[in-house]
C-alpha positions as CSV (number, residue, x, y, z in Angstrom):
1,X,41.9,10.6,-7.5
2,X,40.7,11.8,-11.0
3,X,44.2,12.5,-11.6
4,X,45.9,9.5,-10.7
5,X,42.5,7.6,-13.0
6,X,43.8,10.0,-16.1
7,X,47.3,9.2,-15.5
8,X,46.5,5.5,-14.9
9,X,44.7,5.5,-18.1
10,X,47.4,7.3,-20.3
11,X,50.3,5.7,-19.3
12,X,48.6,2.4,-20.2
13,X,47.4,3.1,-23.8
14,X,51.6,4.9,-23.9
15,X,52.3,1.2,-23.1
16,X,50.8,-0.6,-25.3
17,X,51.3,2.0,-28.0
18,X,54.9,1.0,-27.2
19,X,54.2,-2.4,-27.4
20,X,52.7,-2.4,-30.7
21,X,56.2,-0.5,-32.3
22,X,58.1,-2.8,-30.1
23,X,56.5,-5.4,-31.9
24,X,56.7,-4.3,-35.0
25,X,60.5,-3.7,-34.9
26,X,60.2,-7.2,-33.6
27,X,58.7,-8.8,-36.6
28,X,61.0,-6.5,-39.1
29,X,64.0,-8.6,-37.2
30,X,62.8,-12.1,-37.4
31,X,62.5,-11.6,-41.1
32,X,66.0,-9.7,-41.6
33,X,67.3,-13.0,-39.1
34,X,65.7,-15.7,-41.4
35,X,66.6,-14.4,-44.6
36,X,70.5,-13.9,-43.3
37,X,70.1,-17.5,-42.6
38,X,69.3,-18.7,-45.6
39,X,71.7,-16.6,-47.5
40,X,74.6,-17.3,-45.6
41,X,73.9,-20.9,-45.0
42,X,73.7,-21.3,-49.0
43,X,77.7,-20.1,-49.3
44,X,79.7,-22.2,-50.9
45,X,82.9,-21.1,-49.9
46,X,84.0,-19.4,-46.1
47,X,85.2,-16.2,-48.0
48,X,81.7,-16.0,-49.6
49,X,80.2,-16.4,-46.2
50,X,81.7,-13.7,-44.5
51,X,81.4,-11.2,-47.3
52,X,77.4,-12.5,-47.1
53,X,77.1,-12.1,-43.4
54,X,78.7,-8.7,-43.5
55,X,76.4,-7.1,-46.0
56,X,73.5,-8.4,-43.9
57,X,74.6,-6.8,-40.6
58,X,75.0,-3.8,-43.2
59,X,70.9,-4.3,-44.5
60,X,70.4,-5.1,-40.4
61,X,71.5,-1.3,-39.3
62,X,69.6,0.1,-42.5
63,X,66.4,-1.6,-40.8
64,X,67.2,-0.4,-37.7
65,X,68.2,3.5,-38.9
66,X,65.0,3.3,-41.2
67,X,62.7,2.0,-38.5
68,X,63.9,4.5,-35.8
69,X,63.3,7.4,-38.0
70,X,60.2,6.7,-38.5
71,X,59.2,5.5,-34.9
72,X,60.8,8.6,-33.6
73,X,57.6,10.5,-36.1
74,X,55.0,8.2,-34.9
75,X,56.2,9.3,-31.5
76,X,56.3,12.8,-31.8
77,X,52.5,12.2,-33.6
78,X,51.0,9.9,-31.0
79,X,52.1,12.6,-28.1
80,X,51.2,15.6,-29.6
81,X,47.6,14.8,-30.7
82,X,46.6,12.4,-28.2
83,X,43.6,13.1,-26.0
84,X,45.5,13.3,-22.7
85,X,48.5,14.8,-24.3
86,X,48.6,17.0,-21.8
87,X,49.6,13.9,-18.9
88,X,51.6,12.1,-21.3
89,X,54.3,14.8,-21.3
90,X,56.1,13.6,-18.6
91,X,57.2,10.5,-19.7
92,X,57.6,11.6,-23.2
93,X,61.8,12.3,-22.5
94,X,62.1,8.6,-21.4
95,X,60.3,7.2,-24.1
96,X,62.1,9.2,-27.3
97,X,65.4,9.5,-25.4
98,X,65.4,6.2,-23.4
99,X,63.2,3.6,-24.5
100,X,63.4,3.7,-28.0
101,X,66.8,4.1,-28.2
102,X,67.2,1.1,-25.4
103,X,65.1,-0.7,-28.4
104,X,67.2,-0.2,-31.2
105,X,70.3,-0.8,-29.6
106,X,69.5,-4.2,-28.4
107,X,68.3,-4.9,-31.5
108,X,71.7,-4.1,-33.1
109,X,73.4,-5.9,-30.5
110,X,71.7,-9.1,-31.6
111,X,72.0,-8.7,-35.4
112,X,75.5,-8.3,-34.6
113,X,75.6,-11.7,-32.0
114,X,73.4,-13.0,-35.1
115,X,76.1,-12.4,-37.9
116,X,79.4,-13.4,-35.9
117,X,77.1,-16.7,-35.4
118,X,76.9,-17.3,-38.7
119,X,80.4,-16.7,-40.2
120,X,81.7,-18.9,-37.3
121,X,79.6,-21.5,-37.6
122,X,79.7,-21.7,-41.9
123,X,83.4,-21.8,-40.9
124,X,83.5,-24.8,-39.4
125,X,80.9,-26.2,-41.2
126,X,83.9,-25.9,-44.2
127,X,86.2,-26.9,-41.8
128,X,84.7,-30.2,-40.9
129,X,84.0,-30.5,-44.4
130,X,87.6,-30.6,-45.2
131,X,88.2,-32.8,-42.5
132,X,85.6,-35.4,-43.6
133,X,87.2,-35.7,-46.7
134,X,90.5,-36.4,-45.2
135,X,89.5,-39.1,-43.0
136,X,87.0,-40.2,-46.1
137,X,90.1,-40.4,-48.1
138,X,92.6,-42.3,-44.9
139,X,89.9,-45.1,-45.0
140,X,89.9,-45.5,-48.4
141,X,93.8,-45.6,-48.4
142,X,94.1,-48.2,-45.4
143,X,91.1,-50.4,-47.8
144,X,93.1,-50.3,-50.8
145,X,96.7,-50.8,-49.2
146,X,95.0,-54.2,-47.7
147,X,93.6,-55.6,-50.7
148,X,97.1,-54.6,-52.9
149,X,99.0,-56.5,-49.6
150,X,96.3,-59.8,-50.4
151,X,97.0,-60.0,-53.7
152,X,100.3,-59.4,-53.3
153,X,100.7,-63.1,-51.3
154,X,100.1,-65.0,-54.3
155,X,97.6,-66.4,-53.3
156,X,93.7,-66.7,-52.4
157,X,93.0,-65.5,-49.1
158,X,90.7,-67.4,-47.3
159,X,87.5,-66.1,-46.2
160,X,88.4,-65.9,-42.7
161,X,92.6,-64.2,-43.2
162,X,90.6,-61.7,-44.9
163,X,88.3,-60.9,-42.3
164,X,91.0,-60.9,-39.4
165,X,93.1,-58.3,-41.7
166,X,89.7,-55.9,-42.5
167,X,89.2,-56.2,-38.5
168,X,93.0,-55.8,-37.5
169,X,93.2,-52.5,-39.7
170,X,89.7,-51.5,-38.6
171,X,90.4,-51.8,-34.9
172,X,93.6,-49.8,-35.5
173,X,91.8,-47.1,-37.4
174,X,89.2,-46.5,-34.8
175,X,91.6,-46.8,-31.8
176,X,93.5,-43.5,-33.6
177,X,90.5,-41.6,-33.5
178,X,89.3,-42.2,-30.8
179,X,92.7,-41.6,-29.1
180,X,92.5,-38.2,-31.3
181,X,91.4,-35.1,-29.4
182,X,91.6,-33.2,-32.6
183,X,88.2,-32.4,-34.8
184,X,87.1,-35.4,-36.6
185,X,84.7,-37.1,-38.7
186,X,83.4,-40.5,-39.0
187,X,81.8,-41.9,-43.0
188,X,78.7,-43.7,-42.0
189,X,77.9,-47.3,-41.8
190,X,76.7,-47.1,-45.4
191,X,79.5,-44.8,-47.0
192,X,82.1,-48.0,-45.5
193,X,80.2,-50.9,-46.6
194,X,79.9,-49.4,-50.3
195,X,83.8,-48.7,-50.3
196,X,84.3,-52.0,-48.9
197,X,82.3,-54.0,-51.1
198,X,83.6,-51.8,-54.5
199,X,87.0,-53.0,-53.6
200,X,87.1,-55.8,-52.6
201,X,84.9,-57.1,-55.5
202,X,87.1,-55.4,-58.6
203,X,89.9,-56.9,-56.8
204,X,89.9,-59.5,-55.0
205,X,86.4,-60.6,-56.5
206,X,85.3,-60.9,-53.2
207,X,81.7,-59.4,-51.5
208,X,81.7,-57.3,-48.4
209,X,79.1,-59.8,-46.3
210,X,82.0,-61.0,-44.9
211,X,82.6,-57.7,-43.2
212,X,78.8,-56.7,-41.8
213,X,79.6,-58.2,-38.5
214,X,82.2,-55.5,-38.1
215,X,80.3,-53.0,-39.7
216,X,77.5,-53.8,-37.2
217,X,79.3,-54.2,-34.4
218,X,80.3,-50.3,-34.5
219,X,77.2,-48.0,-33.1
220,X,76.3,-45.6,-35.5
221,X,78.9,-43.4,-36.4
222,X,77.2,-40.2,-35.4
223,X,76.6,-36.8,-36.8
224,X,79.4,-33.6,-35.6
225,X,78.2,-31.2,-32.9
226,X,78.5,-27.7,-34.4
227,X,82.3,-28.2,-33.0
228,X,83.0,-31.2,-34.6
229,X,83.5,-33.4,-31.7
230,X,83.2,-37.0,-32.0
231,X,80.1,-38.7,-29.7
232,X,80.5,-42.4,-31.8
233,X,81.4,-45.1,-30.1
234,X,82.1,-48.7,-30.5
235,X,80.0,-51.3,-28.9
């Protein structure tokens, strides 16, 4: 009964002297995790962004080398010279050969899961960038070709042949992406009115209050997923 009392007792401080490097490691990881963030999130270009990412995972398995050596000393330190040293011998194999390693390792695992997260997702974050543009840059286009085909009549448009043109070619633009299963982007409610309005004022000398009741009419144009997949709709 005294035994199983002593053994109770050492296994428990072995635990939550465990614990405590456990934790420790822990800590060293969230740190590694949210400065990798920041560094790779702050790329400017994809190339930059994997070469980032890459030297992290390198600083990660420097951590995780560094921080084994020198739990694999506090290890050998805390079962040599503890009181009951004598008891905590037989589960000193599992803990040096088992459980710290068992430690380490998932902690690699993750850096790894943590650094392929990044490079994918600062690649798509590019990718939708370049994609944004595009469609930035169709809208523009199908603005401009309307007001060069107004004032190419001859004549004033009236208020309202203006507004069924801007909501013909809007109609049409929205029905292609949303018919699109490919990744892309929507400029918001503000971006459209401000191209609008520029236009349609240096050339036509016209203001875009004519078009808000279209502009409103569409629910916000929302933000990408992480994918890129479209959730707007049109109300």
């Amino acid at each position: 009964s005294f035994k199983n009392t002593l053994e109770v007792t050492a296994y428990n401080e072995l635990d939550a002297k465990f614990s405590a490097w456990s934790w420790e490691l822990h800590r060293k990881m969230v740190n590694w995790n949210h400065t990798t963030t920041n560094i790779v999130s702050n790329c400017l270009s994809a190339t930059s962004a994997i070469d980032k990412a890459t030297e992290c995972l390198k600083d990660a398995n420097k951590i995780l080398n560094d921080t084994c050596t020198a739990l694999q000393e506090e290890m050998k330190v805390f079962f040599d010279t503890h009181d009951h040293s004598e008891t905590l011998q037989q589960w000193r194999g599992r803990y040096e050969n088992f459980k710290l390693q068992e430690l380490i390792q998932d902690s690699r695992i993750e850096t790894q899961k943590h650094c392929e997260f990044l490079k994918v997702n600062q690649l798509d974050l590019f990718q939708l960038e370049k994609v944004k543009n595009t469609h930035r840059q169709q809208l523009l286009d199908n603005i401009t070709k309307l007001v060069e085909e107004s004032k190419g009549t001859g004549k004033q448009l009236s208020l309202q042949d203006l507004t069924k043109k801007f909501d013909e070619q809007w109609d049409s633009w929205m029905k292609e992406f949303h018919g699109n299963n490919r990744t892309g982007l929507y400029a918001t409610d503000e971006e459209i009115e401000v191209i609008v309005n520029n236009l349609l004022h240096e050339s036509c000398g016209r203001d875009s209050h004519i078009l808000n009741p279209k502009l409103k009419g569409v629910s916000s144009l929302q933000q990408w997923g992480r994918r890129g997949e479209i959730e707007a709709t049109v109300n």
